[in-house]
N, C-alpha and C positions, 0 to 999 in steps of 0.2 A: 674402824676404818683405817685404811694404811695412809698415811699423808707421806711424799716423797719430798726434801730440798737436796738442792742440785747448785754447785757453785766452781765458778772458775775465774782466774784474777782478773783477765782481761777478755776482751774482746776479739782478741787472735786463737781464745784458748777455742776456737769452736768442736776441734775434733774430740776436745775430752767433756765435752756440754754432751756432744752425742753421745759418747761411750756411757758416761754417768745415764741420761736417759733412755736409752734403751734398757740398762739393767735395772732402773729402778720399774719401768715397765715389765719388762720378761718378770720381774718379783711380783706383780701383781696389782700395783697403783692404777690407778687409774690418770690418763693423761692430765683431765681437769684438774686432778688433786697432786700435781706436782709445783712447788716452786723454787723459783732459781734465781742467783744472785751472780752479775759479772763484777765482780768483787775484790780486793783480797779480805784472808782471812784475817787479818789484823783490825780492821774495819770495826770497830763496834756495832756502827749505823746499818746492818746491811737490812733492807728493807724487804726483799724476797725470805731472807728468813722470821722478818718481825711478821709477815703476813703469813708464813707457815706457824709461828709459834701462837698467833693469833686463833689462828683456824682450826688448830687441835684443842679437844675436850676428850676429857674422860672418857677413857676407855680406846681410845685412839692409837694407830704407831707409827711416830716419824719414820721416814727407814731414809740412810744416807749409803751412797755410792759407796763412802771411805771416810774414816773419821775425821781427818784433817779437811774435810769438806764443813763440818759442822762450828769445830773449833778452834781458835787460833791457837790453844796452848791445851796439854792436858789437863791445867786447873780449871782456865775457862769450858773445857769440854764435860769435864763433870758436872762441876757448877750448872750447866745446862742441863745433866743429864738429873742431875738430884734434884731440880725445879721440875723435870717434867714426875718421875717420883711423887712429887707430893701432889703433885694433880691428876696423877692415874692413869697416867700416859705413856707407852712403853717408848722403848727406841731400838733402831737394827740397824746395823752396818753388813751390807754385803760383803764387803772385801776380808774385811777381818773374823766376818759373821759369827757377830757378838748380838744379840739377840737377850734383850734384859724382862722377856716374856719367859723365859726358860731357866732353872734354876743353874745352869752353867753359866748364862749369860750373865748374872748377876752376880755370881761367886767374881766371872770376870771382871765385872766390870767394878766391884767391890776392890780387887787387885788394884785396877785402876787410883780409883779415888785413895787409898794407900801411898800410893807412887805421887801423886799430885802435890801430897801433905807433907811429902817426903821431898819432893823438889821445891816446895815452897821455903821448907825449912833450911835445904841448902842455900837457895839465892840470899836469905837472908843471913846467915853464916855468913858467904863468900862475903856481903855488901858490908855486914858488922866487921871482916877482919881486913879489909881493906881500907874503910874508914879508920880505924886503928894506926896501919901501917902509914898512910899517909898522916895523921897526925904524930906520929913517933917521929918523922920527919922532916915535923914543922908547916902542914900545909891544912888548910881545913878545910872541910867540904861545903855544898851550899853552894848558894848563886852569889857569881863576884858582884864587888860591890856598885852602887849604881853611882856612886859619885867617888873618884880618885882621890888617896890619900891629901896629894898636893892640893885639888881643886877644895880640900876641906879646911886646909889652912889658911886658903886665901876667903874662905866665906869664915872662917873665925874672925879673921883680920877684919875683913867689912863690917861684921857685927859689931867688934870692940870700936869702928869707927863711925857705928850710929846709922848703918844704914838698913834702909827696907824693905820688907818680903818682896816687896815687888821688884825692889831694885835687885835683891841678888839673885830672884830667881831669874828675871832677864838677862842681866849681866853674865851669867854663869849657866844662863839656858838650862836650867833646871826646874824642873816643875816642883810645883809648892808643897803635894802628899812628899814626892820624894825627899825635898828639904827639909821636912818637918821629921819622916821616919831617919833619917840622918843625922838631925842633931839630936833626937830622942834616942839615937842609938851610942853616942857622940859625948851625950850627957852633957849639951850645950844646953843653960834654960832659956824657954821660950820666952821669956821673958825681957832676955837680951835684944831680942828683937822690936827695933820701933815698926809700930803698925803703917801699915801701909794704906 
């Protein structure tokens, strides 16, 4: 059975909602068996394709308008395409018509998956030699930190003067996990601290 999904970002997109469903029509879907998402494709959650992925079994073929209607990235588009694979599910793209029923389609779309593994491997390249670069010149990556240099000197100071969780986390409007991963990070012992 052909299952059709159909997706556009917003809700202005209507002239490309038509375009997409008339051609997955003219392809041979049937109306019932189409679903559609007013989406973007960044969206993890998008619920018109959970209910298309839902609704295909074995032996079944999604067919999309255009690939970028399916997935938000070449990796996630394979990633989809090699999930439906193991379940016996083909896939077709009209526009590109890539067709992974056909032994072209698959050699294509084998290319594909190549190219995905290949762009995976550069972002993390690009991300490792920038991470690099910025530390050669002193700066480190990671989420800055939650409590200020200064504000940590002056909860040293209150510690050496006896005072307690509760008091510095009020006094210094700091929540207590935060103070605790801070001076564990800090290598202040907890110890130092009178209970509160």
């Amino acid at each position: 059975m052909l299952v059709g999904y159909m997706r556009v970002s917003s809700d202005n997109d209507r002239q490309a909602l038509d375009l997409q469903y008339d051609a997955l029509v003219q392809a041979g879907i049937d109306p019932r068996h189409i679903f559609q998402d007013k989406a973007s494709g960044a969206r993890d959650n998008r619920e018109g394709l959970q209910k298309a992925l839902d609704y295909l079994k074995s032996g079944d073929c999604l067919v999309v308008w255009k690939l970028d209607r399916l997935g938000r990235s070449l990796p996630h588009l394979v990633s989809i395409v090699e999930g439906f694979k193991k379940k016996g599910i083909a896939f077709k793209s009209l526009t590109e018509q890539m067709d992974t029923t056909t032994p072209h389609g698959e050699f294509f779309f084998g290319i594909f998956g190549s190219l995905a593994q290949y762009e995976r491997a550069l972002t993390k390249e690009r991300i490792m030699a920038g991470l690099n670069a910025a530390r050669k010149r002193g700066k480190l990556g990671g989420r800055p930190r939650a409590i200020s240099e200064e504000k940590i000197q002056a909860i040293n100071e209150a510690i050496g003067s006896g005072a307690s969780k509760a008091a510095i986390c009020r006094n210094f409007n700091v929540k207590r996990t935060t103070l605790y991963d801070t001076l564990a990070k800090t290598k202040i012992p907890m110890a130092d601290l009178v209970p509160s």
